[in-house]
N, C-alpha and C positions, 0 to 999 in steps of 0.2 A: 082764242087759244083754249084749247080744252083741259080741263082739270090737270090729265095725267101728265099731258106734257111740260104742265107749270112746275108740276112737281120734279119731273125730269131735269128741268131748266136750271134747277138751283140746288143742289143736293148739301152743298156748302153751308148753306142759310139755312136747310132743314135741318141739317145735324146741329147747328149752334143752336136751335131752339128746343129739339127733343134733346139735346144734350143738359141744356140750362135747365129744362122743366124735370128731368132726372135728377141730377142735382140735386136741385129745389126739393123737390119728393124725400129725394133719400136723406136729406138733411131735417127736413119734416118728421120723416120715418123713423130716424136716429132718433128723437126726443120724445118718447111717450111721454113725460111727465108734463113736456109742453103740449101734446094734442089729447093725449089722453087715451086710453085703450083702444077705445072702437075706432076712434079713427088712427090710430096707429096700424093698425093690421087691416084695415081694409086699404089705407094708401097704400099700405108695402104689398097686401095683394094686387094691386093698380100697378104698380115701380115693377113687378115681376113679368107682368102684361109688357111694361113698357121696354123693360129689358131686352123680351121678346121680339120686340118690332127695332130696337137699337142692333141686335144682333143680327136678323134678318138683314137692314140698310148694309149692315157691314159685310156680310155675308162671301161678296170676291173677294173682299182686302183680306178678312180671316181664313179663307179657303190657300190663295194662296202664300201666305204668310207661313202656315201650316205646311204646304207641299218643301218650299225652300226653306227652312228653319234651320235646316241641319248644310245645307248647302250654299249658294247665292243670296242672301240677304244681310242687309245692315245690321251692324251693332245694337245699332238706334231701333232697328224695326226688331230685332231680337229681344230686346228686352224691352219694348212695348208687348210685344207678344206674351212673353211669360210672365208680365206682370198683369195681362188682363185674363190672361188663363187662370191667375190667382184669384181676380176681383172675381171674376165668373165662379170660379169653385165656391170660396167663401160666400158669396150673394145667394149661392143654392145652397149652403150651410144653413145661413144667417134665415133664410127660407122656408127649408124645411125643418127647422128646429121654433120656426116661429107659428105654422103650421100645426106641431104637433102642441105646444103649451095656449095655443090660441083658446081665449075664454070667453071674447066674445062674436068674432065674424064666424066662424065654424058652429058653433052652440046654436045659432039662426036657423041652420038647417039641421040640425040637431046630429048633428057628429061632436061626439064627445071623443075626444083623444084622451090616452093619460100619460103626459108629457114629462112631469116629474120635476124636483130640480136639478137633476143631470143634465136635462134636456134644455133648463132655462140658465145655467150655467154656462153650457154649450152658445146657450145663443145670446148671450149679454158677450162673451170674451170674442164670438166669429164677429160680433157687431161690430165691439170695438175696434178689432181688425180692418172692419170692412172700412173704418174711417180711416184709418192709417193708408190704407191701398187705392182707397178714390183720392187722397190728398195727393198719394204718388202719380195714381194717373194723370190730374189734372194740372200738377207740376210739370209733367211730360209734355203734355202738349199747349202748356201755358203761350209758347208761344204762337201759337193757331189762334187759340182762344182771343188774346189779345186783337189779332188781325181780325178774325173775323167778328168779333164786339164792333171796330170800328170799321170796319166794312157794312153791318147791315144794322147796325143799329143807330151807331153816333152819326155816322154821315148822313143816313134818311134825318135824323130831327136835327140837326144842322142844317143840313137844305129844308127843312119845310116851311122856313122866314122866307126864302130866296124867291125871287120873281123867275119864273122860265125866260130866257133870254130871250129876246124882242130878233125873228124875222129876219133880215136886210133885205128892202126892195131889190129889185133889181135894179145895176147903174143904170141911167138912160142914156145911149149913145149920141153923136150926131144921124149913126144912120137910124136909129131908130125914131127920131126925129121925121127925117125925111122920108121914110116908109110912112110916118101918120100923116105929114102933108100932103100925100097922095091920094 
């Protein structure tokens, strides 16, 4: 089986893991004081990358969520919509406002911004935001997450004690028998 199609195969098991590795990230990203500058803005330049490639995977679901918004769609898928149109806006806030006070991933290639405290005002209160609005997403679909945690993760290391089930011969007949006396 080749690459692409494996990837095709399981799109379920893909999103629980670049979903979880987001997360991870943006809960990283949320804490300078725990990683410390430089890598605070180089992961959250990574997390915008990854955003990037999260949006893409999602790309029909949002395509058409967007066409029906106003017409044939759920409650449910209504306000998943506009609450990730929030997450997305504020994440390109929290972004570009991180972007601009950046002191040390930018300075590398020597682009100096001058960001200001306006700027870092701006992006301390969209941050904290942005934790209030992933809390809500992931409230949302708490229930997926749940399913699919134990779909791809608890059941593989639960089954990896377990022996592969043992064959059955085949019965042996009388006539099979008497076809080998021949």
């Amino acid at each position: 089986m080749n690459a692409t199609k494996s990837v095709q195969s399981r799109p379920a098991q893909i999103n629980l893991w670049l979903d979880g590795a987001l997360f991870a990230a943006l809960m990283l990203a949320l804490a300078p004081a725990l990683t410390g500058l430089a890598i605070h803005e180089w992961l959250s330049l990574a997390l915008a990358v990854a955003v990037l490639v999260h949006l893409l995977l999602h790309w029909a679901w949002i395509a058409a969520a967007v066409r029906r918004f106003w017409g044939r769609l759920s409650g449910q898928a209504r306000v998943n919509l506009a609450l990730n149109v929030l997450l997305f806006i504020d994440f390109v806030v929290v972004t570009f406002t991180g972007v601009l006070i950046s002191r040390e991933a930018l300075p590398l290639f020597g682009i100096t911004l001058t960001g200001g405290r306006t700027w870092e005002g701006l992006h301390r209160q969209s941050a904290d935001l942005l934790v209030f609005i992933a809390g809500l997403h992931v409230a949302l679909h708490w229930k997926w997450i749940l399913s699919a945690v134990k779909r791809y993760l608890i059941r593989p290391i639960l089954n990896l004690g377990r022996k592969p089930a043992v064959q059955a011969s085949p019965v042996a007949t009388p006539a099979a028998f008497r076809q080998e006396a021949k």
